[in-house]
N, C-alpha and C positions, 0 to 999 in steps of 0.2 A: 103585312096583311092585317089587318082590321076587318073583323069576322062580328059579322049581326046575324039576326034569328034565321031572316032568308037570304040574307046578301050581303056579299064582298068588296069592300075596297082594296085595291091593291097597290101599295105604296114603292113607286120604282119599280123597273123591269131591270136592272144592272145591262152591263155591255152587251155591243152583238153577240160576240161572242161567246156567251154564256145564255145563249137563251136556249136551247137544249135542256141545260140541265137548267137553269129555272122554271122548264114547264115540268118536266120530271120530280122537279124535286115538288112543286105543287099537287101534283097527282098521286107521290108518297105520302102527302100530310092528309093525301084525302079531300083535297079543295077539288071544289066542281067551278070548272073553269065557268062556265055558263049562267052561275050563281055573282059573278065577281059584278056588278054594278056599276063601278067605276077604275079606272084607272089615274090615278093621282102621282103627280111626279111631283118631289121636292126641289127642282131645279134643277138648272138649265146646262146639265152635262152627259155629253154621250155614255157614263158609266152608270145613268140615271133613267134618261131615256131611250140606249141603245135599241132594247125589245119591245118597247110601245105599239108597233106598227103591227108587228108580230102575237103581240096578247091582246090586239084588238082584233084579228080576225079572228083568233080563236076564243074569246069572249063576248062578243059584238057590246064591249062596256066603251064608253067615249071618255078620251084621254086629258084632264086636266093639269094646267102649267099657268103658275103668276103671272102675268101678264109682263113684268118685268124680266121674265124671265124665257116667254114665248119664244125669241128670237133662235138659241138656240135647235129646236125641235125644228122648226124652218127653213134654216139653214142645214139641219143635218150635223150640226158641227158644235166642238165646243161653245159655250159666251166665252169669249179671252180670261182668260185667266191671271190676276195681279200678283208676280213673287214676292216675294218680301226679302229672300238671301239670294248667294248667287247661284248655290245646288239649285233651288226653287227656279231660278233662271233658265238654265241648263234643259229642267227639267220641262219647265214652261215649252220648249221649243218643239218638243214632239208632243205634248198634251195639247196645243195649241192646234194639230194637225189631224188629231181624233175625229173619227166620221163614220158619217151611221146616212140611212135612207132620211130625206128631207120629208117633212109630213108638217099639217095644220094640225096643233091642237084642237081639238072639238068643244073643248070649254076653257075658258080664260076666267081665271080668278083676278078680281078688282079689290083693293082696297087692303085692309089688315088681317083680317078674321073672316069668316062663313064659318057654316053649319052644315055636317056631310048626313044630317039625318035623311033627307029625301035617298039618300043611295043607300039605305038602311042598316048603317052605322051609328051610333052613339057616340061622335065625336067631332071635333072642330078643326078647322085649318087656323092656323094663326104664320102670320107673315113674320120671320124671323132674317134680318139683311143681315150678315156679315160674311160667308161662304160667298154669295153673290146675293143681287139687288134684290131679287124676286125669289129668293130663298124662301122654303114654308115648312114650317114644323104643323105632327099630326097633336094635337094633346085629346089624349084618351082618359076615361072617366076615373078617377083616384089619382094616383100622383105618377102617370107615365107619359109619356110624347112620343113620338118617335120624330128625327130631330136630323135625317138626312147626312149633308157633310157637314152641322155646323159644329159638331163636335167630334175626336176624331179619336182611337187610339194613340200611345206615343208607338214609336217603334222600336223603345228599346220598355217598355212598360205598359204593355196593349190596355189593359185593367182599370189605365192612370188618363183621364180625360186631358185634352192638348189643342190647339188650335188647327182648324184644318191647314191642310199644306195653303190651299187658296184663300186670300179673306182680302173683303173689301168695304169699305167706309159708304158707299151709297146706302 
């Protein structure tokens, strides 16, 4: 979340499954659904855009996704996912089969960078490929981001930055 004077952006909604307590836990911090401005996905995975569909009836904010990245939200489905091991393979095969309600994104992000000031934020999108093509990191004012899957916990040293399980060279 990314909080301005009168209005909200809301960065990912996580899986279907969790949209219960994503609204719950919204409504603990005291976020006024109806304040949220935008919805902003950093790419193109059901564990991203799962609740989209869902925090936009309940915020009527319109849901933006990179343009390289659109296809998922679309389809309802993951974008394929590239292993790099054979665990990662294994694992590809049910991540491959993730699904959630198909929908259009309402706004298509073009090109590297935009500016989220009109949704009344003090912050920018910057196009970050390696997780996938249409990957988008938030960079917020001083030295923060918020940077989706392109960087990940390890799992045996959460603390310790790693490469996401996904990564791709487009």
């Amino acid at each position: 979340m990314v909080q301005g004077k009168e209005s909200s952006v809301l960065v990912d909604t996580l899986s279907p499954w969790n949209g219960r307590r994503l609204v719950r836990r919204l409504n603990r911090q005291g976020v006024n659904l109806r304040r949220i401005s935008l919805i902003l996905l950093t790419h193109g995975h059901v564990d991203h855009f799962g609740n989209a569909l869902r925090l936009k009836a309940k915020t009527g904010a319109p849901i933006a996704i990179h343009e390289l990245d659109a296809e998922g939200p679309r389809k309802g489905r993951n974008m394929a996912v590239s292993p790099r091991n054979a665990f990662q393979t294994l694992l590809a095969f049910f991540i491959n089969r993730m699904k959630t309600t198909a929908f259009s994104p309402d706004i298509i992000l073009k090109g590297e960078e935009g500016n989220l000031e009109q949704y009344g934020v003090m912050a920018r999108w910057v196009r970050t490929p390696g997780h996938t093509p249409g990957s988008i990191s938030i960079v917020l004012p001083g030295e923060a981001a918020i940077v989706g899957d392109l960087v990940i916990g390890r799992f045996s040293a959460l603390k310790r930055p790693a490469y996401p399980l996904w990564v791709t060279d487009k």
